[in-house]
N, C-alpha and C positions, 0 to 999 in steps of 0.2 A: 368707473366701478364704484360699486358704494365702500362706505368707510367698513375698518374692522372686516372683511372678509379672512376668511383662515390662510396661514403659511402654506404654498405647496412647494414642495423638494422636487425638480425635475432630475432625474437621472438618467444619466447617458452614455451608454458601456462603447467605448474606442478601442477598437483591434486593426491595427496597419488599416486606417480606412480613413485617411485623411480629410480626400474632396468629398464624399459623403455626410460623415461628420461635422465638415465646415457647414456644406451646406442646409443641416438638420438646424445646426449655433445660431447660423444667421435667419433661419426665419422663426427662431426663438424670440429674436431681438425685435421682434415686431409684435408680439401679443400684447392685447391689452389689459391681460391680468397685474397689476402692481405688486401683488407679496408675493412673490416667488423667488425661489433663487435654481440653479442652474448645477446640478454636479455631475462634475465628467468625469469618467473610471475611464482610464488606460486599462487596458489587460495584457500590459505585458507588449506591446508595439516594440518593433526591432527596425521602424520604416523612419523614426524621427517626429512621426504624427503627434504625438505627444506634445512636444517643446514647440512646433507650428504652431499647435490649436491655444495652446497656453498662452505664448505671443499675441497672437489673433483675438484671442476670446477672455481677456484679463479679468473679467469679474464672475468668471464661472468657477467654482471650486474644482481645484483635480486632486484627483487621488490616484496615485498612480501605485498599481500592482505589479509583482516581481518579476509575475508569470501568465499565463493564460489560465484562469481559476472556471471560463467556461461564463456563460447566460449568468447560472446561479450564483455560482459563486462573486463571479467580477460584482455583480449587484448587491449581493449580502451585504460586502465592505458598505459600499454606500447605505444600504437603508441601514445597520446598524450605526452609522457616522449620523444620520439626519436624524434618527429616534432619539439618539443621546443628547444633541442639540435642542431637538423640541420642533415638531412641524403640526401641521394638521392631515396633511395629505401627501402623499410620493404620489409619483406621474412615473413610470417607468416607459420610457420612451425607446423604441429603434433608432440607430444611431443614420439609418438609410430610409427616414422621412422626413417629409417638410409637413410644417403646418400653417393652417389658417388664425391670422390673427385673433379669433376669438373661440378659437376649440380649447381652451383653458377656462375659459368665465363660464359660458355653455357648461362645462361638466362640473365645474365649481357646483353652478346654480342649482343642477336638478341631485345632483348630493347632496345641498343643503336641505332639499326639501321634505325630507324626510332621514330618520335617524339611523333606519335598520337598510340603509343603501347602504352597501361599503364597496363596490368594486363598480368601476362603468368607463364603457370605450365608446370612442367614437365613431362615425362614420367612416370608414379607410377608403379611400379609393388608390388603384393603382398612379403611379406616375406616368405611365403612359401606357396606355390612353386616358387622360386624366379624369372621363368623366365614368371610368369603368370601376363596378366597385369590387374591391377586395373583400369587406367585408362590412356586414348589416348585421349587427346580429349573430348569436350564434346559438347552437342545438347540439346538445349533448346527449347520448344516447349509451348504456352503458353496454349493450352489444355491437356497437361500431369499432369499427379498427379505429377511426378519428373522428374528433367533433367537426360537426357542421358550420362551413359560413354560410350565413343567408344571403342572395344575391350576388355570388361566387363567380365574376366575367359576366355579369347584366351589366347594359347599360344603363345609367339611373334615368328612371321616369318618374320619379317620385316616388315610386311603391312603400319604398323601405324610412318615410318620412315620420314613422310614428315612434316617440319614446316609449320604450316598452322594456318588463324586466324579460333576462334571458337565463339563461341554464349554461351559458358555457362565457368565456370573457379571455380577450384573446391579450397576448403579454406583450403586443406590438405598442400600444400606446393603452396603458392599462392605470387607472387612477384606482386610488383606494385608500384608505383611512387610515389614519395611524392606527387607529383604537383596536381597529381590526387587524393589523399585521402583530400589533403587541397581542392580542389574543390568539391569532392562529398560528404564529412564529415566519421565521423569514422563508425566503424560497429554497424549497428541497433540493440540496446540491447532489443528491445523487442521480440525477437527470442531467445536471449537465449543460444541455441544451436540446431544448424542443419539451413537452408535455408540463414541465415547467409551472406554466399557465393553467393549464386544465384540473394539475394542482392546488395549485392557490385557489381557485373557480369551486373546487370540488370541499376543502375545506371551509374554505368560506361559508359555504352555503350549509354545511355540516353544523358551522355555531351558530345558524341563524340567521345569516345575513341577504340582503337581495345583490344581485346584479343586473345592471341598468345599460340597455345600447342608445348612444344619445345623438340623434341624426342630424340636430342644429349645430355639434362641432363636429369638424372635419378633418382630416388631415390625409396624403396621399403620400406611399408607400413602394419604395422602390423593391419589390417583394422579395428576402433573401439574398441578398445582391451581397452582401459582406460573408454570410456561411458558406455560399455557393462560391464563391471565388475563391476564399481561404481553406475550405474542407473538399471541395468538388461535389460531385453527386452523388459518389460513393460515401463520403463522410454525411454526408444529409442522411443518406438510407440506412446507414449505420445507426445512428440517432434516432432516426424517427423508428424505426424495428423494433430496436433494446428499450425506447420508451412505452412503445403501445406496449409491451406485454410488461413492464413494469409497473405501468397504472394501474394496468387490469390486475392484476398481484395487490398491489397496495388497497383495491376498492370493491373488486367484482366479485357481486355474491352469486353463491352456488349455480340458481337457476339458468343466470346470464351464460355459462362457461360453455355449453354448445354453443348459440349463436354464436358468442365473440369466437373461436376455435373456428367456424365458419366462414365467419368474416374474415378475419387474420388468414384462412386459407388463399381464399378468393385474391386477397389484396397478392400475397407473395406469388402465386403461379400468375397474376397479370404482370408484377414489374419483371419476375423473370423471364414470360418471354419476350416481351417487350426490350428486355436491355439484351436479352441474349441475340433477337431480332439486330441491335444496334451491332452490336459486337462490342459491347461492352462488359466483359467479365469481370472488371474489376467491383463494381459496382452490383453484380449479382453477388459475390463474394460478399462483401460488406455487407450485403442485405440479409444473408446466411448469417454471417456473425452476429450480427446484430441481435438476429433471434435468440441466436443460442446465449450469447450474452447473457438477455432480458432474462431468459429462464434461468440463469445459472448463477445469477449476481444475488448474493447473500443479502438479504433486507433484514435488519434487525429495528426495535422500537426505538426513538430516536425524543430530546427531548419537544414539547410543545406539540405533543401527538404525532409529530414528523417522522422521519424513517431515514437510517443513514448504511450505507455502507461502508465495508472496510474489504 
């Protein structure tokens, strides 16, 4: 790697998720980026995961949290611990991927190549089948219920081989600028978990900045494997409900608000009959609340343009 390249801060939120976790640390340990450093957020683990990976993994900073503070929160602690320090870049990382030794220098590289880059991801492919991709790319649209992955279960044939800027930038393995999180503020905790992303993606691109999909780094994604196991599907649907229509609150102008009312129709009468098909009421229930939630959760101005609840 050449000399003088920028600090990147990787962070890596740990909730009772041990072997996953381990094995995110350890194929950290093989990138051939040189300034980096490693920070692990505990959120609150009650499995002992904690004191393992600490053992295990002694040159990665932890932080460890009281409680479960959620995506956003767990990760605020950290980006505001590496800001104060001084970085160039955060890498906000899934704690249920592994990576390729050179998807660190690859997005290094093409952020350096221009100023007004400030957010860019990589290639994701699933874990298995490892050559399936998760995500290329992605399409934001502001009458959709959710943004778009580009080549979403394709096999790669090369299609999706070209750097190119995107409209939407997903929070799985998501790089971005100091400069740009000191100007747009940290991630919006009243989400919680899930839209998160599409946040940060949306503000971004608010002050001006590009977001970049960059298909020479790569990394594969054992997809939701730690929400899904610790929330079930009913908490996923919960989250994902309460957040679609909190985005669309915090962004969608007038004209969008048929479509999206449309879309958000479509989407809810397909999961509920689908789970009610399963015999799963728990999980229609959850997807009910959720809505109502979204619509009933008090948004007030929050500082750094952001938006908070109480």
């Amino acid at each position: 790697m050449e000399a003088g390249w920028p600090k990147v801060s990787i962070i890596i939120l740990n909730w009772n998720s041990y072997e996953v976790t381990r094995d995110c640390l350890a194929s950290l340990e093989k990138i051939d980026y040189p300034n980096r450093e490693v920070v692990l957020v505990d959120n609150g683990s009650v499995d002992g995961s904690a004191d393992r990976l600490a053992r295990e993994f002694p040159s990665a900073r932890m932080i460890r949290n009281g409680k479960n503070l959620g995506f956003t929160g767990g990760n605020n602690v950290a980006i505001r611990d590496v800001l104060e320090r001084g970085t160039g870049y955060l890498l906000l990382l899934n704690n249920d991927t592994v990576v390729a030794p050179n998807f660190l220098s690859e997005l290094v590289r093409v952020a350096e190549s221009d100023p007004r880059i400030g957010l860019l991801n990589p290639k994701i492919y699933y874990f298995e089948p490892a050559d399936t991709i998760w995500y290329a790319g992605g399409i934001r649209k502001p009458w959709r219920v959710f943004p778009k992955h580009l080549g979403l279960r394709k096999r790669d044939d090369g299609s999706y081989n070209q750097t190119r800027e995107v409209s939407f930038i997903t929070g799985c393995a998501l790089l971005i600028k100091a400069e740009v999180v000191r100007q747009i503020g940290e991630l919006d905790e009243i989400f919680f978990l899930t839209f998160e992303d599409a946040d940060w993606s949306m503000r971004a691109s608010q002050a001006g900045f590009k977001q970049f999909y960059v298909p020479a780094s790569v990394i594969w994604h054992k997809d939701s494997y730690v929400t899904t196991r610790s929330l079930g599907y009913a908490g996923r649907n919960f989250y994902t409900m309460r957040n679609t229509i909190l985005f669309a609150r915090k962004y969608l102008k007038g004209p969008y608000w048929p479509l999206f009312m449309i879309s958000v129709g479509k989407y809810v009468m397909y999961r509920t009959v689908v789970d009610l098909v399963q015999g799963d009421v728990k999980t229609v229930r959850a997807l009910y609340h959720g809505l109502w939630n979204g619509c009933s959760t008090r948004i007030t101005p929050g500082p750094a343009g952001m938006h908070s609840s109480r």
